[in-house]
N, C-alpha and C positions, 0 to 999 in steps of 0.2 A: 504493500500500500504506500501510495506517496506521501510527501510531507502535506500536502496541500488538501487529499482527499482524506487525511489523517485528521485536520485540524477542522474538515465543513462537518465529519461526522461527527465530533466533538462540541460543536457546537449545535449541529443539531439535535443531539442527545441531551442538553443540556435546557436546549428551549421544550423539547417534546417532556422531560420532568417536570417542568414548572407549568406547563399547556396542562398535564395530569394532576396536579396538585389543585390544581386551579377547578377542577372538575367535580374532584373529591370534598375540598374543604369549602366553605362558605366564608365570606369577608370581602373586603371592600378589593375592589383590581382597578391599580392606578398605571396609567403610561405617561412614561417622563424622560425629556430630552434634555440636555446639564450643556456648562462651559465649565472648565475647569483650570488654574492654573497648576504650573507642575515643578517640582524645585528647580532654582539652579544647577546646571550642570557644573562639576566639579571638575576643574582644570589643574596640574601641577604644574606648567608654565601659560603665565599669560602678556609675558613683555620681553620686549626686546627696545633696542632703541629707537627703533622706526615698527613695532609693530607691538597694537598695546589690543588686549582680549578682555571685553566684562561681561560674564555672564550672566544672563537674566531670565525671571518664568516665560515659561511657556504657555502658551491657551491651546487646551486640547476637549474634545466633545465627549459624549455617549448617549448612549440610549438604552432605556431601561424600564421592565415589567417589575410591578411589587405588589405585591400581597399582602394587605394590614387585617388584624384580627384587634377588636377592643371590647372588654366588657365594661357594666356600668359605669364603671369608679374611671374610666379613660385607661387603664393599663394595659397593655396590648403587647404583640407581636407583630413579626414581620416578616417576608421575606421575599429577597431581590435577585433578577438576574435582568443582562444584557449585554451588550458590546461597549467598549470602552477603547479612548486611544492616550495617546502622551505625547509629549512634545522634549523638544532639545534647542537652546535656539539661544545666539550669543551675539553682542554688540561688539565690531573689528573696526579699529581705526588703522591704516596705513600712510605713515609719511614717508611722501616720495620724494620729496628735497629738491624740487625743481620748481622756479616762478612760476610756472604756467600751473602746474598740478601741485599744489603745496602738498594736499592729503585725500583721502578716500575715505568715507566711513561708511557704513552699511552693518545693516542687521542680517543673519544666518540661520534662520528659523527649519526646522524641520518636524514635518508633526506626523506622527505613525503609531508602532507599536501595538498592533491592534492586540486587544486584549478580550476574552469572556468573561465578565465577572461575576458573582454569586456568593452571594450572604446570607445571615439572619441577625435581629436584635430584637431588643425591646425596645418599649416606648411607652411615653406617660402623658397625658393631658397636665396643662399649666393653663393658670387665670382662670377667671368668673364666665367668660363666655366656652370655653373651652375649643379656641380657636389655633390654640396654639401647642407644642406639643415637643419634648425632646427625645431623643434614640439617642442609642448606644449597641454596637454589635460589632462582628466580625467580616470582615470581607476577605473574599478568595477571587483572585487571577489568574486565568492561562494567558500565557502570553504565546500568538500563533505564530509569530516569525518578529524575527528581526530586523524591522526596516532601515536599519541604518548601516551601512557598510562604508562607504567615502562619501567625506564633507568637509567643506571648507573651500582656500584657495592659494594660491600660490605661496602667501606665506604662512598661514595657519591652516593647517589641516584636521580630520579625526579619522581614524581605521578602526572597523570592527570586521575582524577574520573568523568568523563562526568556530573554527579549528581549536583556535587560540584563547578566545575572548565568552564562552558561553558563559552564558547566567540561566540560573535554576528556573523550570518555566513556569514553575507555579509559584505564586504569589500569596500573602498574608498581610491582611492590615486592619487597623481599629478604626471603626468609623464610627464618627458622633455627628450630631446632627439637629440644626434645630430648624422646627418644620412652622410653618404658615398658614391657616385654609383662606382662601380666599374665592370669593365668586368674579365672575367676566361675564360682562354683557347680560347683569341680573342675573344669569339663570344657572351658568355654566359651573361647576364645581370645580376648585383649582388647589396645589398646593403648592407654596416653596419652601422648598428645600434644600438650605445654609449649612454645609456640611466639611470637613475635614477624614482625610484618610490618613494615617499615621504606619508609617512603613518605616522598618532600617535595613530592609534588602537594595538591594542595588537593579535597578530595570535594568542597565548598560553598560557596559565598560569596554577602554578599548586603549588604542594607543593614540597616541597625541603630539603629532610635529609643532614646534615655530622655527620659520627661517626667516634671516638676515638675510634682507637680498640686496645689503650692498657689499655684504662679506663672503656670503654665501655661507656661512655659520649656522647650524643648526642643533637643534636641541630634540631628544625626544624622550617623551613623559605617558602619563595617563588620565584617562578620565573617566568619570564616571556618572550616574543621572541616580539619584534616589528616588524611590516608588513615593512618594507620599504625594497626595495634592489639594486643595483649597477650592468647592467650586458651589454653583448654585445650578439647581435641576428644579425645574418647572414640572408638575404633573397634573395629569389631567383624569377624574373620577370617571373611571368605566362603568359604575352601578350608578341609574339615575336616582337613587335613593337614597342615597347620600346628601346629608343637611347642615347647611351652616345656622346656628343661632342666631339672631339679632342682637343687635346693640343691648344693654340693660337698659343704657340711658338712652331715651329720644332724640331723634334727630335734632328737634328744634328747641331743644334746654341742655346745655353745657354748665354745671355748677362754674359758680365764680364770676364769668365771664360777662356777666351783664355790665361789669363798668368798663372792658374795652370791647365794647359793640359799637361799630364804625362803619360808615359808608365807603369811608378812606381816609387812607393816611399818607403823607406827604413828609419826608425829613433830607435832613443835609448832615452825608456820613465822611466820616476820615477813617481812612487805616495808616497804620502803620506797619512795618511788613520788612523780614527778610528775604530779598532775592536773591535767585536762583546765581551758584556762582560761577564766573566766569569759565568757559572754556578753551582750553591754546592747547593747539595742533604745532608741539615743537620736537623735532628727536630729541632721549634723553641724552646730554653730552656733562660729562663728569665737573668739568672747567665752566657751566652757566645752568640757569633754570630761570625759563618762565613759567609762571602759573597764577591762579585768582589771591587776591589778600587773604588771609587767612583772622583777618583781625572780625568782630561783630559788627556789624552795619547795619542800617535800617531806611528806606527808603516809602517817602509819601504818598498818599494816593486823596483826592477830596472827589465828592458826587452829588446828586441826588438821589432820591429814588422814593416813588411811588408803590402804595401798597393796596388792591381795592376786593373784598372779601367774595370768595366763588362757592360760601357754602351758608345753611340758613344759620348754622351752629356758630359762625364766626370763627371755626378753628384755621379754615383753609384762605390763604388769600392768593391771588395772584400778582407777581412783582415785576417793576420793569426796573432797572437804574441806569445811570450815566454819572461814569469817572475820567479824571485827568490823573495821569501821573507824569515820575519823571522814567527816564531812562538813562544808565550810566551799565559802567562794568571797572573793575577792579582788576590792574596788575602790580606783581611784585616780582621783582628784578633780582635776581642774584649772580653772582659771577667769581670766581677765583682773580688772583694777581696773576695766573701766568693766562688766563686771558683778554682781561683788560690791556688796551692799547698804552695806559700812563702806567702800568705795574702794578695797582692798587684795587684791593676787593671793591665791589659795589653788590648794595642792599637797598634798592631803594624802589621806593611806592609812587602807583598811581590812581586815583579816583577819574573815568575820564565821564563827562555829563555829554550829552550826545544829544540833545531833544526830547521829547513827550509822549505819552503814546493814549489811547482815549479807549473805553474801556465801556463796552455795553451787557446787561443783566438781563436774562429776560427767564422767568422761573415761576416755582411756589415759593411759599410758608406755609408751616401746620404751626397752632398755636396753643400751648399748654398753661394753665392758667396754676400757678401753687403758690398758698397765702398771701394771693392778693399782688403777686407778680407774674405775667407773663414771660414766657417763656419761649421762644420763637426762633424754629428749626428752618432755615433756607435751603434750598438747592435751585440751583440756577446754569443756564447755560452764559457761557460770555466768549465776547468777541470782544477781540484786542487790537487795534489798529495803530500800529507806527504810525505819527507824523512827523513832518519837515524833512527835508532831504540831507539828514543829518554828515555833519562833519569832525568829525576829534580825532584833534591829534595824537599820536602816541611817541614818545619819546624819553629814552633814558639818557641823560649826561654821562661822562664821565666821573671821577669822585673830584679830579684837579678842577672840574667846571661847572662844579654846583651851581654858582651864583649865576649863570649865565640863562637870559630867559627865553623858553622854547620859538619856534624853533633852533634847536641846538646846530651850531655852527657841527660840530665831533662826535655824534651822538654812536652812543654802543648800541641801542637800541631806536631806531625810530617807523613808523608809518602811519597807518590812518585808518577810523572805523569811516566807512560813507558807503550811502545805500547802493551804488552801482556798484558793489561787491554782492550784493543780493541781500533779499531779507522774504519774510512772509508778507502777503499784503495782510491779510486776517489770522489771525491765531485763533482756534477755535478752542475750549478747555472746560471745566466744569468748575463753580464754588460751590464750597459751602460753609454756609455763615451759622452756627447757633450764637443766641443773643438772650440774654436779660433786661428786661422791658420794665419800665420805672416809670410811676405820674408826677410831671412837674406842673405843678398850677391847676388847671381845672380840663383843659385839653391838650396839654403837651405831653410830651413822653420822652425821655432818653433811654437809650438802648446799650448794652457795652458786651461784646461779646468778639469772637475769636472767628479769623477768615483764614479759608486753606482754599488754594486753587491749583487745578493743576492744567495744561495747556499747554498745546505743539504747537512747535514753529520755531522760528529765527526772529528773532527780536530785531538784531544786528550783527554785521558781521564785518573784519576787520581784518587787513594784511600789514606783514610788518617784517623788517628784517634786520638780524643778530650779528654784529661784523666789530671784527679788530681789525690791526694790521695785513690779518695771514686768512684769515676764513670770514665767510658770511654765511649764512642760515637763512632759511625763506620761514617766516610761519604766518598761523591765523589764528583767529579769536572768534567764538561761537557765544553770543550772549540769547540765552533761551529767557522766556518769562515766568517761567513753571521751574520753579514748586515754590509757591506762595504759600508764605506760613505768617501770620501776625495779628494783631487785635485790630478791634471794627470799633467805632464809635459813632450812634449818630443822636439826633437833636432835633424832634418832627412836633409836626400836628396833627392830631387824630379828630377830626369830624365825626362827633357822636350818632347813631340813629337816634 
């Protein structure tokens, strides 16, 4: 028998047990499709001077039949099967040390591993409505083939040689899990399910080049991917019998809340905020380094924003805003005495301001009213748009010519961030704001709470080059807007009903 007609009967055997179980036993049968993230892949080289590797999760899918069993008190049983895959997938920056091609970066994603999977656990109702629900159980994996054999590229590579490199194909891991019910379109019955797999087997392992392709210098290591992953699976009630409770409380009385019941509300918000820090595409050379300040920084941001209510209970509202900020990026300059052109170390910083960028909200709130203070959870989409056709200079003196004001006549370091190097027009990204909601006066409110954003794209981008007497160096600078981490503050009016 083949490997392949080995692994269809395998899984066919596997769907026609739980097809019979299902036959046999009575309980609810649910069908659910998941994303899931999967660990970082484990590298034992990931640099060289022109070739730097980070690894990061992977999103891999499945599909999957489960069988719950519950008596009165909510405590139950369970059990699952279906197809499952994983992923492998790793962020390669290449500097090529030429003006025209400073560097290369790209993402190396691979998603495979098809797996059968098949469990059981328990499970318990939680809360008054009994809408919610957590598990605890066992899971098992066959793993049908190895989809990973060669990956990479000229200078980082991975091998898996079946011969060499096999991993045990069956799999064990702890799943917990905490579950949702929820209805769609009135009627339809739903659940999700927020779950963890907890594995210390190894899905993969193999062998692992990096080359030096201007020495031609290479190194070889290994790698490996652990089984455990992080994901969310949607399900949907095969038995139309199946009931969700209603609310205890009425739609239209929310305790508390009668004093911020509002048509709309109106405020003008500040953050303050760590950005994201700079990034330089420079080989690693022993005699200099560039790279972002390492010191704490904080950068402004001021708005408005509108908030107008989409539910009769007043929890939900709908939000639009509008921000200005600044934009800048940080470097810091080091260098040896036998590279400097005057003999003398240099250490020295830059702040460089570059223009503004305007920043649009458009989202909910859900609003939670405890003693007499609101409590107000945002999620919001934003768009971030660069303005001005920015220009900053970038320049390092040497240590003999401090005093001398840019542009530097000798500079060890100089060039320039400007949008004809490229940039994003729009960065697109998610916030989210939770806030504490305070009455000042009889209709005002202030708010103080905590912003996280996250958001792709190129902010700005900048070229620049490394030179003494004897060498010069080409690099770049990557100023992203994400990962926005810092407090919110705002100062509104609330228009009573």
């Amino acid at each position: 028998m083949s490997f392949n007609s080995f692994s269809i009967s395998h899984t066919v055997f596997v769907a026609s047990f739980f097809v019979f179980v299902n036959q046999i036993l009575s309980g609810q049968s649910l069908l659910g499709v998941g994303a899931h993230l999967t660990m970082p892949v484990n590298f034992q080289h990931t640099k060289n001077p022109y070739v730097s590797v980070t690894p990061v999760p992977a999103i891999a899918a499945s599909v999957t039949y489960k069988k719950e069993w519950q008596n009165k008190k909510g405590v139950g049983w369970y059990i699952e099967s279906g197809l499952t895959t994983q992923g492998l997938n790793y962020y390669q920056v290449d500097y090529t040390g030429d003006s025209l091609t400073i560097w290369t970066n790209f993402y190396k994603p691979h998603n495979g591993f098809p797996s059968v999977l098949f469990g059981s656990g328990l499970s318990r109702n939680i809360g008054k409505r009994h809408l919610s629900s957590i598990s605890a159980g066992v899971e098992g994996s066959y793993l049908l083939t190895q989809s990973l054999f060669m990956h990479g590229s000229n200078s980082f590579g991975l091998l898996n040689d079946p011969s060499k490199h096999a991993t045990a194909p069956l799999f064990l891991r702890l799943n917990i899990a905490y579950n949702r019910r929820f209805k769609c379109f009135k009627s339809l019955p739903f659940e999700a399910h927020f779950y963890t797999n907890l594995s210390f087997q190894k899905l993969t392992k193999g062998a692992q080049i990096i080359r030096n392709p201007q020495s031609g210098e290479y190194r070889e290591g290994e790698y490996y991917v652990n089984n455990s992953e992080l994901g969310l699976k949607i399900f949907a009630y095969l038995n139309k019998r199946v009931a969700i409770s209603k609310s205890i409380v009425p739609k239209s009385v929310v305790p508390g809340t009668n004093e911020w019941r509002s048509t709309f509300r109106i405020s003008v918000t500040s953050q303050l905020y760590v950005p994201t820090k700079t990034i330089f595409y420079i080989p690693q050379i022993d005699s200099f380094s560039v790279q972002a300040r390492k010191n704490f920084l904080l950068s402004p941001q001021i708005g408005i924003n509108m908030e107008i209510p989409i539910a009769k209970n007043n929890r939900w509202y709908a939000l639009a805003g509008l921000g200005l900020g600044y934009r800048y990026s940080t470097m810091r300059f080091k260098s040896t005495g036998q590279f400097s052109a005057d003999g003398r170390p240099v250490n020295l910083s830059n702040d460089i301001t570059y223009g503004h960028y305007v920043i649009a909200n458009i989202g909910i709130s859900r609003n939670v009213v405890f003693r007499n203070t609101m409590i107000t959870n945002a999620l919001s989409a934003t768009f971030t748009v660069p303005t001005e056709k920015e220009y900053g200079y970038l320049g390092i003196p040497l240590m003999s010519e401090i005093g001398e004001f840019p542009p530097y006549k000798n500079p060890i370091l100089e060039g320039a961030i400007d949008y004809k190097y490229g940039r994003s027009t729009v960065l697109v990204g998610v916030e989210y704001n939770p806030e504490f909601n305070f009455h000042i006066l009889k209709s005002g409110f202030m708010a103080v709470g905590l912003v996280f954003n996250l958001s792709r794209g190129v902010m700005a981008q900048g070229l620049f080059t490394v030179s003494n007497d004897d060498s010069k160096y080409y690099g770049a600078l990557i100023q992203h807007f994400s990962k926005k981490i810092g407090l919110s503050v705002r100062i509104g009016w609330n228009k009573p009903k």
